[in-house]
C-alpha positions as CSV (number, residue, x, y, z in Angstrom):
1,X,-25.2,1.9,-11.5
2,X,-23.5,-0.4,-13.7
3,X,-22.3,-3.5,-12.5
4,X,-20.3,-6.9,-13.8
5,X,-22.1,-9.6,-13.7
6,X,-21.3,-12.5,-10.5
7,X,-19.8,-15.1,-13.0
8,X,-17.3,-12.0,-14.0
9,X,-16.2,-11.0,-10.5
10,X,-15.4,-15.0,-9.8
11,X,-13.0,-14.9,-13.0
12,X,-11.3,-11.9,-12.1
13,X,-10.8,-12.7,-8.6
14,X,-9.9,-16.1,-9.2
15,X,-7.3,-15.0,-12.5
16,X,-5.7,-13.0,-10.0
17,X,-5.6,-14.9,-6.9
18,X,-5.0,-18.2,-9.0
19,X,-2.5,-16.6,-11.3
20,X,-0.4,-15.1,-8.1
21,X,-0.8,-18.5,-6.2
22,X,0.7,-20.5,-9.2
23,X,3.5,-17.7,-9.5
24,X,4.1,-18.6,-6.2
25,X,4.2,-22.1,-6.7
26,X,7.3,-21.8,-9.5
27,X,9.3,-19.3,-7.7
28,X,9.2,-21.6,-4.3
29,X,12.5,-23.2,-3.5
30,X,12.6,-26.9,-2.7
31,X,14.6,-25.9,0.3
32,X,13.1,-22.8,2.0
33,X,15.1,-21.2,4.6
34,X,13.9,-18.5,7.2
35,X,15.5,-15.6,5.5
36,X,13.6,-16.9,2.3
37,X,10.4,-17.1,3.7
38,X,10.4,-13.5,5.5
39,X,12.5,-11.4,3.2
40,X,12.9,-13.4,0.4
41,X,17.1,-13.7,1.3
42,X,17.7,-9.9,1.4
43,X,18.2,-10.1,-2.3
44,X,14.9,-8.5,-4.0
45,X,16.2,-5.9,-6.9
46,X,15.8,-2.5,-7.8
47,X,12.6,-2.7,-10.1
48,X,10.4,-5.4,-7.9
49,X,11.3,-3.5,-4.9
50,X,9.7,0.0,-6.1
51,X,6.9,-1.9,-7.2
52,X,6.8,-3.3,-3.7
53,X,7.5,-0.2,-2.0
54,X,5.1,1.9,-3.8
55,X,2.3,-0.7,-4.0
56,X,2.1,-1.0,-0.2
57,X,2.4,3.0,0.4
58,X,-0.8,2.7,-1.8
59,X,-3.0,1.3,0.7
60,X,-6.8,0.5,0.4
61,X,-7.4,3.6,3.1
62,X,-5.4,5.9,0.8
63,X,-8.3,5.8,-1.8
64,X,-10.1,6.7,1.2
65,X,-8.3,9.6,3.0
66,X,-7.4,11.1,-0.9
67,X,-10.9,11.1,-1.8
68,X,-12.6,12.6,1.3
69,X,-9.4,15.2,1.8
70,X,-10.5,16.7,-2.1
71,X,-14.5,16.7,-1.0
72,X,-13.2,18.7,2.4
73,X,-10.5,20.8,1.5
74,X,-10.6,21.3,-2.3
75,X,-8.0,21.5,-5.2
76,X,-5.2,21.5,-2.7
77,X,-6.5,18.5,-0.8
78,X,-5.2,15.5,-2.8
79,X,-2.4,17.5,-3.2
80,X,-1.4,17.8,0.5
81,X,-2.2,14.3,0.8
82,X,-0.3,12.7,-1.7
83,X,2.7,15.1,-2.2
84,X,3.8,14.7,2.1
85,X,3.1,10.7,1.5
86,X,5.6,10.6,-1.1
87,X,8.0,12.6,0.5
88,X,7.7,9.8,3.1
89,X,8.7,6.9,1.5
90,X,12.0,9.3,0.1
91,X,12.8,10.0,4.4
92,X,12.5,6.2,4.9
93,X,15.9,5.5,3.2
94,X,18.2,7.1,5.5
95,X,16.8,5.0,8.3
96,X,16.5,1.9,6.5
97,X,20.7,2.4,5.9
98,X,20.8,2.4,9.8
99,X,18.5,-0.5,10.5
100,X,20.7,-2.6,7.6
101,X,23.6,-1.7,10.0
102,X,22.0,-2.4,13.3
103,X,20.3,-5.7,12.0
104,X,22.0,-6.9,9.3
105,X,20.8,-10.1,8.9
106,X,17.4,-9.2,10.8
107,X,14.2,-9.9,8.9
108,X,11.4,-8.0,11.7
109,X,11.1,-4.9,13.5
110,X,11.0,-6.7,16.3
111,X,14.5,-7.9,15.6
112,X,15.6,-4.8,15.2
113,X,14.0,-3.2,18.4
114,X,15.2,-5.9,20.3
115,X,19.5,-5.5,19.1
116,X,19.3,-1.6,20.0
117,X,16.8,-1.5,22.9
118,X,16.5,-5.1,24.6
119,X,13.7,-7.4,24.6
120,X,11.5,-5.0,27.1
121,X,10.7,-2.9,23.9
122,X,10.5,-5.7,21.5
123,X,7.7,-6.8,23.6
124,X,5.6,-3.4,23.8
125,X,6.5,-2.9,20.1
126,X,4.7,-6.8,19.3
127,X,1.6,-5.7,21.1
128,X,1.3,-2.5,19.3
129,X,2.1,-4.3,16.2
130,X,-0.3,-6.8,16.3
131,X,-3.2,-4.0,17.1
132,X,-1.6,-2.5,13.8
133,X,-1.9,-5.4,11.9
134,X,-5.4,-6.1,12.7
135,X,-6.4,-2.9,11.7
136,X,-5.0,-2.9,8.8
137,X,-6.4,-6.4,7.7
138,X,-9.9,-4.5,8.5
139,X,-9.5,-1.9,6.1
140,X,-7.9,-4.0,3.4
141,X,-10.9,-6.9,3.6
142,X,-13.2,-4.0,4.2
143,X,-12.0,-2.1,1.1
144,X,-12.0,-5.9,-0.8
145,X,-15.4,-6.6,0.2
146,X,-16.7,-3.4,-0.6
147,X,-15.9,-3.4,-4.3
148,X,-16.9,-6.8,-4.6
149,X,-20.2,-5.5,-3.5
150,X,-20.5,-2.4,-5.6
151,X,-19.1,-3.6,-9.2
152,X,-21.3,-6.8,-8.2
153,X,-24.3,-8.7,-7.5
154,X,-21.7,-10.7,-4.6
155,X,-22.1,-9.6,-1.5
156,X,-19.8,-7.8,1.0
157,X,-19.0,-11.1,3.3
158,X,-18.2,-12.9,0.3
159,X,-15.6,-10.0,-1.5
160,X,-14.0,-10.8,2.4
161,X,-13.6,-14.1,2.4
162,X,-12.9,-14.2,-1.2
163,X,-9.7,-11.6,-0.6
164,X,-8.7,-13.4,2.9
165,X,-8.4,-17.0,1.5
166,X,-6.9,-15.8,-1.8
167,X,-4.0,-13.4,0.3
168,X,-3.8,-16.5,2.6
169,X,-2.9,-18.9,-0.1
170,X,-0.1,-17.4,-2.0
171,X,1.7,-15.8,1.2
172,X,1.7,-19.7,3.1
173,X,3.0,-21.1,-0.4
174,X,5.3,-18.6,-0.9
175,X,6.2,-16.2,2.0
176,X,7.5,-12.9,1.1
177,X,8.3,-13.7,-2.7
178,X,4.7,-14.0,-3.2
179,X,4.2,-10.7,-1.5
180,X,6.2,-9.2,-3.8
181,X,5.1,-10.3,-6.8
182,X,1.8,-9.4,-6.2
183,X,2.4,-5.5,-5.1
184,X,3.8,-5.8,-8.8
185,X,0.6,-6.8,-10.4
186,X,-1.2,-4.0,-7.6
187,X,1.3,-1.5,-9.1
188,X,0.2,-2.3,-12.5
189,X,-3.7,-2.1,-11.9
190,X,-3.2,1.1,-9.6
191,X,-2.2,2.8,-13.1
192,X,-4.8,1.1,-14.8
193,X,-7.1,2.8,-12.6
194,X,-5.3,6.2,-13.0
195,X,-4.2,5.8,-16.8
196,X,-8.0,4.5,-17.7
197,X,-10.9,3.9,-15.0
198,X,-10.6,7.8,-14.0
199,X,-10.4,9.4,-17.4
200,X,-13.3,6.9,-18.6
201,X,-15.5,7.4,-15.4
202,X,-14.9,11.3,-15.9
203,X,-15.9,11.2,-19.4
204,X,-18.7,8.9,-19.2
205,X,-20.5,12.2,-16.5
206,X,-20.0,14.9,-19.2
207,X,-15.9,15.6,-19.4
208,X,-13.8,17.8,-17.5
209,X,-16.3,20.8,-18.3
210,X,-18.3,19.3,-15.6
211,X,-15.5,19.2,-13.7
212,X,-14.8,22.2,-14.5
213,X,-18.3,23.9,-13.8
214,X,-18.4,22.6,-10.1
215,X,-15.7,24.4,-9.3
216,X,-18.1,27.4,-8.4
217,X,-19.7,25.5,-5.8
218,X,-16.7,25.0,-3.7
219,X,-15.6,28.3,-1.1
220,X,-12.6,30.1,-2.1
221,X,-10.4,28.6,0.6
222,X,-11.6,25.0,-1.3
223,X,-10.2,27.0,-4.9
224,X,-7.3,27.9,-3.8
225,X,-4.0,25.3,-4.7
226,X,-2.1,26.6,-1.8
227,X,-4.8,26.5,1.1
228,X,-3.8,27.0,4.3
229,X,-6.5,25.2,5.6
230,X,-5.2,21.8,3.4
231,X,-1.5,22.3,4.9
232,X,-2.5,23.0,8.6
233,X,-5.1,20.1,8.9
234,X,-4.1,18.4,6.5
235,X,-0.8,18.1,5.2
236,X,1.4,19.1,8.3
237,X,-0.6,16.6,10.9
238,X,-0.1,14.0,7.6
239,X,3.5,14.5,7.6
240,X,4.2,13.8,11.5
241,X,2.0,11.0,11.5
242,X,3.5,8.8,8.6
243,X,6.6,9.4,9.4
244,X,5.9,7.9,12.6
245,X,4.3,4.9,10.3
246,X,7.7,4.9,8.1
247,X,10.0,3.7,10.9
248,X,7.4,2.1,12.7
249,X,5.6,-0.5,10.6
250,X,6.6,-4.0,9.9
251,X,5.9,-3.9,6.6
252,X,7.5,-1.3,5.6
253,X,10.8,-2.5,7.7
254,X,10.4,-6.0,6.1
255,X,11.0,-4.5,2.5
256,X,14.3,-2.5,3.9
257,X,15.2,-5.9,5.5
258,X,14.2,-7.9,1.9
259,X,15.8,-5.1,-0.8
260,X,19.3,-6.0,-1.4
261,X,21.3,-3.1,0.5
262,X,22.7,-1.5,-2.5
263,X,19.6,-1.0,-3.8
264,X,18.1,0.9,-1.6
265,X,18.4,4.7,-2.3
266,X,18.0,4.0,-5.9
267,X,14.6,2.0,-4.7
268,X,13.2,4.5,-2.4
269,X,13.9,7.2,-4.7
270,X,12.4,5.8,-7.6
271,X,9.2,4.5,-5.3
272,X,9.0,8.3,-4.0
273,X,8.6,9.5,-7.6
């Protein structure tokens, strides 16, 4: 298996950590208020926000769940995982118009739970948050780590801490801006990987005629593009469960919170497509 060499990995890592932490260094304010920090003053616009919006739908387990729901179900697999994703991010604009109205100059969910349900739910919602974030921080630094260890000699601990102090350094410089900035740089290498890594990883195993030839080995449920199979246990317990995720995650509510509030249907829309 080919692999770059340690001194290679330490460049890239460090051109991209280092490049995002001195971004963050010229685009911090000498006088950094709370709104600033968190949601970068409710004023992000209409291109950085889709990059946001779709850069954080594009998680490190969505690599995951996209690859193993093709292997299980088939053609129709990816399909039902992405397509009901998307479709996600396109219901999450209605709601975000009602949290702008409920919390105006909120920057949290927790703000916003607290100003329509009192500070009992704001505390439930913080516990269940926090599990959420730590999750979340495991599959990230595990996804991190594991590439470090596969396209390198480095090991897996080291792709972690590598990715945790990097993330750390930019986002304490920098708060949300930061954030920001760098979901546009993730946007831009997530269509590097489907623009040229894909075609150039298919190619270099024989072409899409191999691709093409495997198809035989997979049942006709797994051939056909509109498999029941894909929707039922795949694509209609998908849809439930991230729309639950859509108006229920802090990251997600911190980009309605941080996009400038006329902005946001034309965001959402364009992140959705």
């Amino acid at each position: 298996m080919f692999q770059f060499s340690s001194l290679t990995i330490i460049l890239l890592l460090l051109a991209f950590y280092g490049g995002t932490y001195l971004l963050s260094l010229l685009i911090k304010k000498d006088k950094e208020t709370t709104s600033g920090f968190m949601v970068a003053g409710h004023g992000v616009g209409f291109g950085m926000g889709a990059a946001s919006m779709t850069a954080t739908w594009i998680w490190a387990a969505s690599f995951y769940a996209a690859a193993t729901s093709g292997y299980k179900y088939g053609v129709s697999g990816p399909i039902h995982y992405g397509f009901w994703g998307a479709l996600m991010i396109l219901f999450i604009y209605p709601f975000g118009m009602r949290f702008r109205e409920l919390a105006p100059n909120g920057h949290t969910l927790g703000e916003l739970i607290h100003a329509r349900h009192g500070s009992s739910s704001q505390l439930i919602l913080a516990i269940s948050n926090i599990m959420g974030s730590l999750i979340s921080l495991m599959v990230n630094f595990t996804a991190a780590g594991a590439l470090v260890s596969v396209l390198s000699p480095l090991s897996f601990q080291t792709g972690v801490m590598i990715a945790g102090i990097g993330v750390l350094s930019y986002t304490l410089t920098s708060g949300f801006r930061a954030s920001v900035f760098t979901d546009f740089a993730q946007l831009v290498a997530l269509m590097a990987i489907g623009v040229v890594i894909i075609p150039a990883v298919l190619f270099s195993m024989g072409g899409p005629s191999v691709m093409v030839d495997g198809l035989s080995n997979l049942t006709l449920e797994q051939q056909d593009f509109f498999s029941s199979d894909a929707f039922f246990q795949q694509g209609a317990p998908y849809f439930v469960a991230v729309l639950a995720y859509a108006i229920g995650n802090q990251t997600i509510t911190q980009r309605l919170f941080a996009i400038d509030k006329t902005k946001i249907k034309a965001t959402f829309i364009t992140a959705t497509v």
